[in-house]
C-alpha positions in Angstrom: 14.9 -17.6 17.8 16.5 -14.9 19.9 19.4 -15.6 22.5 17.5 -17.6 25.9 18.6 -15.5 28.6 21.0 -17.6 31.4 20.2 -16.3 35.0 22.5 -18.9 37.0 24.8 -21.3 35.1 27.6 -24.0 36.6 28.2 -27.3 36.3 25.3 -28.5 38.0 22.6 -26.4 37.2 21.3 -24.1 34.3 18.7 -22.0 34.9 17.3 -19.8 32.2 14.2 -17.5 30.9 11.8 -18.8 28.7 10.1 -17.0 26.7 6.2 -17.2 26.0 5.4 -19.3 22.6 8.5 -21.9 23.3 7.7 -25.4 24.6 9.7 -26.2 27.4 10.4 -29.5 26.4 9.0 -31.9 23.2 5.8 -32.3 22.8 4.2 -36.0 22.2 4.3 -35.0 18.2 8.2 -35.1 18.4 8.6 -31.9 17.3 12.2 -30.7 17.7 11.4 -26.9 18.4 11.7 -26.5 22.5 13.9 -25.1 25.0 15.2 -28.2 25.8 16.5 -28.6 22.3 18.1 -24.9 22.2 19.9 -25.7 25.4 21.0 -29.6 24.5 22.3 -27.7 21.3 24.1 -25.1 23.4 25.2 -26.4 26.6 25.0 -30.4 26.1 23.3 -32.7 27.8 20.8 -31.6 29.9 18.1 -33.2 32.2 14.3 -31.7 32.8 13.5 -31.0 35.8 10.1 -29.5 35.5 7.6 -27.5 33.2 6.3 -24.5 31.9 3.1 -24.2 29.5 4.3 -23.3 26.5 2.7 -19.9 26.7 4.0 -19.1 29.9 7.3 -17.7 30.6 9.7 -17.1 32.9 12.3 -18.7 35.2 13.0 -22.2 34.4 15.7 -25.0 35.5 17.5 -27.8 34.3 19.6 -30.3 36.1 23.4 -30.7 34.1 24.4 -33.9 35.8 22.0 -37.0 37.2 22.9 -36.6 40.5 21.7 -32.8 40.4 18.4 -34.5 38.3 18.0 -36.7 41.6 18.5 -33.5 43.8 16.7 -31.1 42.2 13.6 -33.3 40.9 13.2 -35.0 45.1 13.2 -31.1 46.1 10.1 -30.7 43.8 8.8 -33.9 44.8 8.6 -32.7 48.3 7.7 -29.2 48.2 10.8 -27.6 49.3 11.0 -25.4 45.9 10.1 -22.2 46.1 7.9 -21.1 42.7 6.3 -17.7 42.3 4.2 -16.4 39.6 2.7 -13.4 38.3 -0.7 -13.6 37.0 -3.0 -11.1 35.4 -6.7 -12.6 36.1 -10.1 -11.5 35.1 -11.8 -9.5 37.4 -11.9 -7.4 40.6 -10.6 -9.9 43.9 -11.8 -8.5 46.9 -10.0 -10.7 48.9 -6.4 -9.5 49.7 -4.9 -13.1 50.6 -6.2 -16.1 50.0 -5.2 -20.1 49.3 -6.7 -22.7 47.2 -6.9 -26.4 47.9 -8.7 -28.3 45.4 -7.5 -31.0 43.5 -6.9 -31.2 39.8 -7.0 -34.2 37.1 -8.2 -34.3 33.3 -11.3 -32.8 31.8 -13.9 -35.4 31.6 -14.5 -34.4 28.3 -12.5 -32.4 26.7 -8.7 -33.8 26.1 -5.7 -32.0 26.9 -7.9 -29.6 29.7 -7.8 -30.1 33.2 -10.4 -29.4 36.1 -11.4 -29.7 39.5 -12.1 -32.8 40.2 -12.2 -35.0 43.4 -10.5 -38.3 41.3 -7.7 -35.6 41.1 -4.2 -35.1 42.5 -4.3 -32.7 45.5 -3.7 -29.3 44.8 -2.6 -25.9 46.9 -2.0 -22.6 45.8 -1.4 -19.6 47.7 -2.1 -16.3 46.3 -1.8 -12.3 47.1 -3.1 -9.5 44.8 -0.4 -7.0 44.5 -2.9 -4.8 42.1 -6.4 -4.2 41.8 -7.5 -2.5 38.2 -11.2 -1.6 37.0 -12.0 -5.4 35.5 -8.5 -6.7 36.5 -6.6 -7.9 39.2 -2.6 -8.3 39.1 -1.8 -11.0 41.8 1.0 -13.4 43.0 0.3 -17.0 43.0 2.9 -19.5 45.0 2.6 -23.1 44.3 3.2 -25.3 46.8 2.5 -28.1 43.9 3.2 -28.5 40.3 -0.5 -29.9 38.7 -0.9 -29.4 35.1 -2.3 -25.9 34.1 -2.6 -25.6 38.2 -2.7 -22.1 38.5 -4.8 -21.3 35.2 -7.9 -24.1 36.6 -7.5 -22.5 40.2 -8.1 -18.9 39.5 -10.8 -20.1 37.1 -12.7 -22.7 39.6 -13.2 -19.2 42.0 -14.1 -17.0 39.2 -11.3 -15.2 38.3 -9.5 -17.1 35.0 -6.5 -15.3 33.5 -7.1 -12.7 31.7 -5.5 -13.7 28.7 -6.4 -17.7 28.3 -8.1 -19.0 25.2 -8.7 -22.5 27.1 -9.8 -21.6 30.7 -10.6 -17.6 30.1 -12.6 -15.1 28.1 -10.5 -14.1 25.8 -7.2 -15.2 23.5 -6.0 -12.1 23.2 -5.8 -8.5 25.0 -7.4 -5.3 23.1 -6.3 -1.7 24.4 -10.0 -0.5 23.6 -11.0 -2.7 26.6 -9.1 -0.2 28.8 -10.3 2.6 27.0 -13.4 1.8 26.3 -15.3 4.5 24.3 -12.1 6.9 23.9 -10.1 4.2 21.5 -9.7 4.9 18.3 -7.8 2.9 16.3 -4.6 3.7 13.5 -6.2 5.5 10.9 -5.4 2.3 8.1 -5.3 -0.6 10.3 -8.6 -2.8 9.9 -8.9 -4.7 13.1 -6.9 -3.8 16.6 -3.9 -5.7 17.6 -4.0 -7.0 20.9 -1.6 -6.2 23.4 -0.8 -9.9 24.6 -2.2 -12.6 22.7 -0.5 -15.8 25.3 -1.5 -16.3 28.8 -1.2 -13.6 30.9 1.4 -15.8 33.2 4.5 -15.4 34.3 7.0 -17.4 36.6 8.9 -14.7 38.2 10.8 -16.1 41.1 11.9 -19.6 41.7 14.1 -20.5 44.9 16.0 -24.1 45.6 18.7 -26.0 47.0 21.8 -26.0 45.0 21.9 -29.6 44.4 26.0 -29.7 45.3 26.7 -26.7 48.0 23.1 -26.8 50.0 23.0 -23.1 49.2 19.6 -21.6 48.9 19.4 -20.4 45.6 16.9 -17.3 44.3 16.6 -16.4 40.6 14.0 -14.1 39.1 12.8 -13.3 35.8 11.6 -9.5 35.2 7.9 -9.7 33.2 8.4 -9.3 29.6 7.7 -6.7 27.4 3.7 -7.7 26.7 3.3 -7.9 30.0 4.4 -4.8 31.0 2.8 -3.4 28.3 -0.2 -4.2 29.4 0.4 -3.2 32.8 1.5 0.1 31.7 -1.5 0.7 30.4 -3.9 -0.4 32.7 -2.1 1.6 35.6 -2.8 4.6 33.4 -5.9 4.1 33.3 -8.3 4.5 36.5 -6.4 2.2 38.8 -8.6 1.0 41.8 -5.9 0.7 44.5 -2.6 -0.6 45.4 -2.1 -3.5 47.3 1.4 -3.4 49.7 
């Protein structure tokens, strides 16, 4: 596992990267293979705060002390963090701005997959495309809760899942020839086309809080990682539809 990247560290708070594939904490199975674990290992005790999916990643924090859990954990409670995410959706959105309200609880059916649903815990997310592509839109979604999966059942529930999202989406994993349609060839030996991005196509970029000790307002942010970007790069070379300020 490569080195987790520390963007703010002192004796209250530790907030790091983490990278797609990781859980963020155990999973029910017990398995010992989460960030959690890496940063007990490293750092010593530490308390959870809140979540990522496991194939999400980006900007995550832990509280060091209980006192900081208590802090940090009331400031999500009362929707005075600040959490920002990237998200690559499937789709042209022709709206600019928008917000989502619509609660969210477990799939009737299916377990482990949330929906819409009016039994569900309310539900608000605020979003604003930054990108418009030929099938795709690039767009920044701000929580103003923390529902299991919120942002992946939102964008779906108004027709636009992630791009990349084997449980809410189209598709597990992103292919080049989709952006080059007839014009992709692939390597001359290779027998099937390896996708671009084969996780979510989510990413927490920004998260903003209290410091749990001084008051201060703290901002960290997590640049998008390299199969992000890459499939970024490739859509903006292709016939991008317009920019969004």
């Amino acid at each position: 596992m490569s080195r987790i990247e520390v963007l703010h560290e002192d004796e209250q708070v530790l907030v790091v990267i983490k990278p797609a594939g990781l859980l963020a904490i155990p999973d029910r199975f017990g398995g010992s293979d989460s960030l959690h674990a890496l940063l007990e290992h490293r750092f010593g005790k530490v308390f959870i705060v809140h979540r990522l999916d496991r194939e999400t990643s980006g900007v995550i924090c832990f509280a060091r002390t209980e006192a900081a859990h208590r802090h940090l954990s009331l400031q999500f409670e009362h929707h005075k963090v600040g959490k920002h995410y990237l998200a690559l959706v499937d789709g042209v959105m022709h709206q600019e701005t928008g917000e989502i309200d619509k609660p969210i609880g477990p799939h009737p059916v299916i377990a482990g997959k949330m929906a819409v649903s009016k039994q569900g815990k309310p539900a608000f997310t605020h979003y604003r495309v930054l990108e418009l592509f030929k099938q795709f839109t690039l767009v920044e979604a701000t929580l103003k809760t923390g529902r299991t999966h919120q942002i992946r059942v939102h964008f779906q529930s108004i027709g636009y899942p992630l791009a990349v999202d084997p449980l809410y989406g189209r598709r597990e994993g992103f292919l080049l020839s989709e952006i080059k349609g007839k014009n992709y060839r692939s390597g001359k030996f290779s027998e099937a086309e390896r996708p671009l991005m084969t996780r979510t196509s989510l990413h927490a970029a920004r998260l903003v809080f209290d410091h749990p000790e001084t008051g201060k307002r703290l901002e960290c942010s997590a640049e998008l990682p390299k199969d992000f970007s890459a499939v970024l790069n490739q859509l903006r070379n292709g016939k991008k539809r317009e920019a969004i300020s």
